[in-house]
C-alpha positions as CSV (number, residue, x, y, z in Angstrom):
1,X,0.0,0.0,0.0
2,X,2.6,2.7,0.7
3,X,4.5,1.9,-2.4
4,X,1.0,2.7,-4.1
5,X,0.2,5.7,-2.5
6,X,4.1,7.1,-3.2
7,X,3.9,5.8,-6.7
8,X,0.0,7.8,-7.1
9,X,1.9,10.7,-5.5
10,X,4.3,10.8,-7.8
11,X,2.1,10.8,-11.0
12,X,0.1,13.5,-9.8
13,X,3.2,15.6,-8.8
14,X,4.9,15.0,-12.5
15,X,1.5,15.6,-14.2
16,X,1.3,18.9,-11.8
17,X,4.8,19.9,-13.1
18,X,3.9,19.3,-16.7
19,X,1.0,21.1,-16.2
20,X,2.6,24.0,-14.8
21,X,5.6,23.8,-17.4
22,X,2.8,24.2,-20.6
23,X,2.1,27.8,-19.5
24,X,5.6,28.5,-18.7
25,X,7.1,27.1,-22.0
26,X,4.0,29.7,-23.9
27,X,4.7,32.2,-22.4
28,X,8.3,32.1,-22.9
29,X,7.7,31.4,-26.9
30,X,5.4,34.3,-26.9
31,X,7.9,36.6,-24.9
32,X,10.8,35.4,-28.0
33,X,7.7,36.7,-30.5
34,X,7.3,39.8,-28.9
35,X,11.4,40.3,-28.8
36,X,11.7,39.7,-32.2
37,X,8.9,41.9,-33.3
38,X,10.7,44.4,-31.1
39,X,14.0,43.4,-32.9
40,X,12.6,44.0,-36.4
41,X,10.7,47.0,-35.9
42,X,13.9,48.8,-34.4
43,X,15.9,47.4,-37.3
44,X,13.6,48.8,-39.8
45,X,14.8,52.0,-39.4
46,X,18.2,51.4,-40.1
47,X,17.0,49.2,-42.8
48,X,15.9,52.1,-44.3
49,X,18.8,54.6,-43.9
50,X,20.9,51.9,-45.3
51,X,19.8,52.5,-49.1
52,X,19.9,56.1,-48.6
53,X,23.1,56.4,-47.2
54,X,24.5,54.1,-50.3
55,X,22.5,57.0,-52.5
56,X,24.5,59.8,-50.8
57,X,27.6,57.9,-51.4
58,X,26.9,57.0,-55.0
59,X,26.1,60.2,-55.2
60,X,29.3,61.7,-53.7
61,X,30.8,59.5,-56.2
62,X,29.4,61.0,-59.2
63,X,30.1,64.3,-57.9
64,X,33.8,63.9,-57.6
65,X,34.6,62.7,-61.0
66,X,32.5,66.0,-61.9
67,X,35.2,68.2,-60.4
68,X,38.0,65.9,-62.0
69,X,36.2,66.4,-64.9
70,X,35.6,70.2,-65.3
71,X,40.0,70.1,-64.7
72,X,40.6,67.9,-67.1
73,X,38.4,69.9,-69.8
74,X,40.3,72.7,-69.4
75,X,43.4,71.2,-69.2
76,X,42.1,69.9,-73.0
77,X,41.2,73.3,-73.9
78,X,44.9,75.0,-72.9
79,X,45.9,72.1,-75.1
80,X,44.1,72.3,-78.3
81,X,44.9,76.2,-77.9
82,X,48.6,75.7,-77.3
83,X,48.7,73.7,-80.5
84,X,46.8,76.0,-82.5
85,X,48.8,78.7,-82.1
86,X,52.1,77.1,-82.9
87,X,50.4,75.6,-86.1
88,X,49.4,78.9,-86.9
89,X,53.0,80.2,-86.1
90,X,54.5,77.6,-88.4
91,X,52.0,77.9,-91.5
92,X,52.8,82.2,-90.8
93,X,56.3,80.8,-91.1
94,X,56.3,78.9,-94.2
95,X,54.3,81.7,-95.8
96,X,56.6,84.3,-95.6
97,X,59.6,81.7,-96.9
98,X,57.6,80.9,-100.2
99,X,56.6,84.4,-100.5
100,X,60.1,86.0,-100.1
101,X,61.5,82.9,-102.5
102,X,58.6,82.7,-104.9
103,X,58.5,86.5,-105.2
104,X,62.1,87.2,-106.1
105,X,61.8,84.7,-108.9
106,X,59.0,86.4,-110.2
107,X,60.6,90.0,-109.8
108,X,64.2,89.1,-111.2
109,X,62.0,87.2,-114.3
110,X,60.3,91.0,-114.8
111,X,57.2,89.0,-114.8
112,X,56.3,91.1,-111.5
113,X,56.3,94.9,-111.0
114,X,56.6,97.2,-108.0
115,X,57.1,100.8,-107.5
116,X,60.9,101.3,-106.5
117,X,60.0,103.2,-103.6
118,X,57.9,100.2,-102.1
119,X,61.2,97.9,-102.9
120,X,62.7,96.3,-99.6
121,X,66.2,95.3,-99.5
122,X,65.4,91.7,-98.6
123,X,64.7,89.5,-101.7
124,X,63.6,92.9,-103.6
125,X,60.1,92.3,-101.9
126,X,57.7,94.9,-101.1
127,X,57.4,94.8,-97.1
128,X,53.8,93.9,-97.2
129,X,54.1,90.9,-99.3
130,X,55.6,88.9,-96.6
131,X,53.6,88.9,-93.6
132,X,50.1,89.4,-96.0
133,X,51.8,85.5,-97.3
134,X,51.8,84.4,-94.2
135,X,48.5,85.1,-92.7
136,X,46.9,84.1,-95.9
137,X,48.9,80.3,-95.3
138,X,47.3,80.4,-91.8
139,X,44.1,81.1,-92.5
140,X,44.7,78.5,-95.4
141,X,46.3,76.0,-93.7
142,X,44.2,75.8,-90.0
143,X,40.9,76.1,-92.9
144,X,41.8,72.5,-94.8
145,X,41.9,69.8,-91.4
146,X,38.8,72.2,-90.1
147,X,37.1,71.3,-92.9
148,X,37.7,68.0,-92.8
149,X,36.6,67.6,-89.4
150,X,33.1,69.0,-89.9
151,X,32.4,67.0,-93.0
152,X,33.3,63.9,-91.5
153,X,35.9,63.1,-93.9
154,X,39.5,63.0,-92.7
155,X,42.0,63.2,-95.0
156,X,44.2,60.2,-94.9
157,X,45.8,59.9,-98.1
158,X,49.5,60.1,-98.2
159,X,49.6,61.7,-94.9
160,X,53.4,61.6,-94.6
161,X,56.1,64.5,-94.2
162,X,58.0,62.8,-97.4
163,X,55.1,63.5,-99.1
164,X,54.3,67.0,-98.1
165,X,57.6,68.0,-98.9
166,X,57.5,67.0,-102.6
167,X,54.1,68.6,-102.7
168,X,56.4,71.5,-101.4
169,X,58.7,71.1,-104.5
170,X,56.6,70.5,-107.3
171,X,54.5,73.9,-105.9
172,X,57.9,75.7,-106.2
173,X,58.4,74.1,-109.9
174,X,55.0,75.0,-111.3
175,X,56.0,78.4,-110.1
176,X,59.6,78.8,-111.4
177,X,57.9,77.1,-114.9
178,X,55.2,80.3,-115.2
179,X,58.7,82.7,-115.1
180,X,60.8,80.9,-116.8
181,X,59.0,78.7,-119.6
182,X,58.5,80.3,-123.0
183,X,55.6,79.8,-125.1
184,X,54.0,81.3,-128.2
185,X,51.4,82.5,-126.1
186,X,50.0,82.9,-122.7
187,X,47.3,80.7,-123.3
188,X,49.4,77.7,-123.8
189,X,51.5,78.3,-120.9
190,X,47.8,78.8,-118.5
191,X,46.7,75.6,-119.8
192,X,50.2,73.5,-118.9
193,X,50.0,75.2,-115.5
194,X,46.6,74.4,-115.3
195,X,47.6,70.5,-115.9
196,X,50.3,70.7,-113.6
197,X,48.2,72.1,-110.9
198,X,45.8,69.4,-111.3
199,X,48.2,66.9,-111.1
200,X,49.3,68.4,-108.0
201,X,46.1,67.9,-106.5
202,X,45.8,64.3,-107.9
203,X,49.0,63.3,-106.8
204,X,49.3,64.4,-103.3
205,X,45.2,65.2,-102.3
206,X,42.7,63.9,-103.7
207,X,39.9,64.7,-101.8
208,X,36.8,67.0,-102.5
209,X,37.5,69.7,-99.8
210,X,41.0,69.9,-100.8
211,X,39.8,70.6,-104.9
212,X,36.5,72.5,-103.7
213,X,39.3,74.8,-101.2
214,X,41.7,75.2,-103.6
215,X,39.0,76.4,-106.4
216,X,37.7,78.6,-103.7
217,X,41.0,79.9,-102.7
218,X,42.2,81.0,-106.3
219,X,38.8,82.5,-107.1
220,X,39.8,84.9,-104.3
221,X,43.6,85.4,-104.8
222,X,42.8,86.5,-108.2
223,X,40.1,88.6,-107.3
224,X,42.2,90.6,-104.4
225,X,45.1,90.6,-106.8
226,X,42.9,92.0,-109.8
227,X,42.1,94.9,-107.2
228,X,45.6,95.6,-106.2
229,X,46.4,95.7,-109.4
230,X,43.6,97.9,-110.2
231,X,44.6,100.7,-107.5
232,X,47.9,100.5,-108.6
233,X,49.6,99.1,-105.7
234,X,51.7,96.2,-108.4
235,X,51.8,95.2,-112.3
236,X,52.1,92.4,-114.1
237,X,54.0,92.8,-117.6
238,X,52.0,91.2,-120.8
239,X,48.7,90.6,-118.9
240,X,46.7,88.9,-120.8
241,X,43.2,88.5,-117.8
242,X,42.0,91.9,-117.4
243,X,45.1,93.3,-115.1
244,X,47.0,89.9,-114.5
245,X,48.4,87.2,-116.3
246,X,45.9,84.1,-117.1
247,X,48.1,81.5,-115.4
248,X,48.2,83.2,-112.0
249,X,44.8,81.3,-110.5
250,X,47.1,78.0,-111.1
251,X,49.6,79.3,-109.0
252,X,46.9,80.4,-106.2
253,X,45.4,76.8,-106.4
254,X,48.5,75.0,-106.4
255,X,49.8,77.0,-103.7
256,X,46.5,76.2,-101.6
257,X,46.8,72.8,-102.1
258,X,50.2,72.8,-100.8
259,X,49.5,74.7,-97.7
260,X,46.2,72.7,-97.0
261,X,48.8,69.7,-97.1
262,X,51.0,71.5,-94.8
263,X,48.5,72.4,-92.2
264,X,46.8,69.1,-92.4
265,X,50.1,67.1,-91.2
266,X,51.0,69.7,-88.9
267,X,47.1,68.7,-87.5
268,X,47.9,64.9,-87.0
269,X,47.8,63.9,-83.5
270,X,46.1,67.5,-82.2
271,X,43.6,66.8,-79.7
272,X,40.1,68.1,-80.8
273,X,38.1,70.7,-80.7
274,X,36.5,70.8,-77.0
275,X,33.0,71.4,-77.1
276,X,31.1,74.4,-74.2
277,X,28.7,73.2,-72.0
């Protein structure tokens, strides 16, 4: 009998314990609810800050290369206009030589007439024939690669200084052939130069700027010569087109083809044009 009564006594007191356990074990799963309820809802905040502070970042980001940016364009700008002003002081350069060489050969030939008094020393040049050469080959020679650049057609054919040079010299030997060549008349000798300058172009251009230029450019030469001419600042001996001589647009072509060669190698490797905001 006692063994029953303990062994009754101890049912009841583990069913008791179990009992009592149940609401114990609840309310500790609902007290890890309510902590992690409490755990999200205070994380959510920071949840949310997180993507924004990754915006302010990104957007720090994009804001520095901005700066960076803004020194580097004009850093390109100083650049492109450190390069175009020692094209220009080159083409001024090789625009007075050819004037003060070409000119003499055209004066000592009589083919070219100024007044004494306007007569320089140097090469038997006027003084004004010089530096008005030279900012013509400028204007010339930064005119052909802009050109280019805007009708989306770089020139690329025979873009060597070998070649530019011998563009140089057959330039010079058209010229020194319209002094010294002797024909029956000056028609003949305008249609030769005529050829030669269109061999010229043929041989060392070959592009439809470059002929459309250098058309352009000797419709001009001869029209400002033709009024120099006119006013009586310098002759021309036999001439034979109005108050000039009928070969001397071939010369102004050939000699704008040349200088368009000139100032498009000088252009190789130039950084371009930077464009404003």
């Amino acid at each position: 009998m006692p063994r029953l009564d303990e062994n009754f006594w101890s049912c009841s007191c583990a069913d008791r314990l179990r009992h009592r356990s149940h609401p114990r074990a609840g309310a500790g799963g609902l007290a890890a609810k309510v902590g992690e309820m409490i755990n999200s809802s205070a994380s959510g905040p920071s949840r949310l800050m997180a993507p924004r502070a990754l915006d302010t970042d990104a957007s720090r980001g994009l804001r520095s290369p901005g700066v960076g940016g803004r020194g580097g364009s004009s850093g390109h700008t100083n650049s492109w206009h450190h390069h175009l002003v020692q094209r220009s002081l080159v083409l001024f350069s090789v625009g007075v030589v050819l004037a003060l060489v070409l000119n003499l050969l055209q004066v000592q030939r009589n083919v070219t007439l100024f007044p004494e008094e306007v007569i320089a020393t140097i090469f038997s040049s006027a003084w004004w024939v010089p530096p008005c050469c030279g900012t013509a080959a400028a204007v010339v020679g930064l005119l052909y690669p802009c050109i280019d650049s805007h009708l989306g057609e770089p020139h690329k054919f025979k873009r060597e200084w070998a070649s530019v040079m011998r563009c140089v010299a057959v330039f010079v030997g058209i010229n020194h052939a319209s002094a010294k060549l002797d024909f029956a008349n000056n028609v003949q000798l305008s249609l030769t130069l005529a050829a030669l300058s269109l061999g010229l172009w043929w041989t060392f251009d070959r592009s439809r700027s470059g002929l459309g230029l250098g058309i352009t450019i000797a419709f001009l030469a001869t029209l400002i010569t033709q009024l120099l001419v006119y006013n009586g600042v310098y002759q021309y001996t036999s001439p034979d087109f109005l108050y000039i001589r009928s070969w001397l647009p071939c010369i102004f072509f050939s000699g704008g083809v040349t200088v368009g060669n000139i100032g498009r190698q000088l252009a190789m490797g130039v950084p371009e044009k930077p464009h404003s905001d």
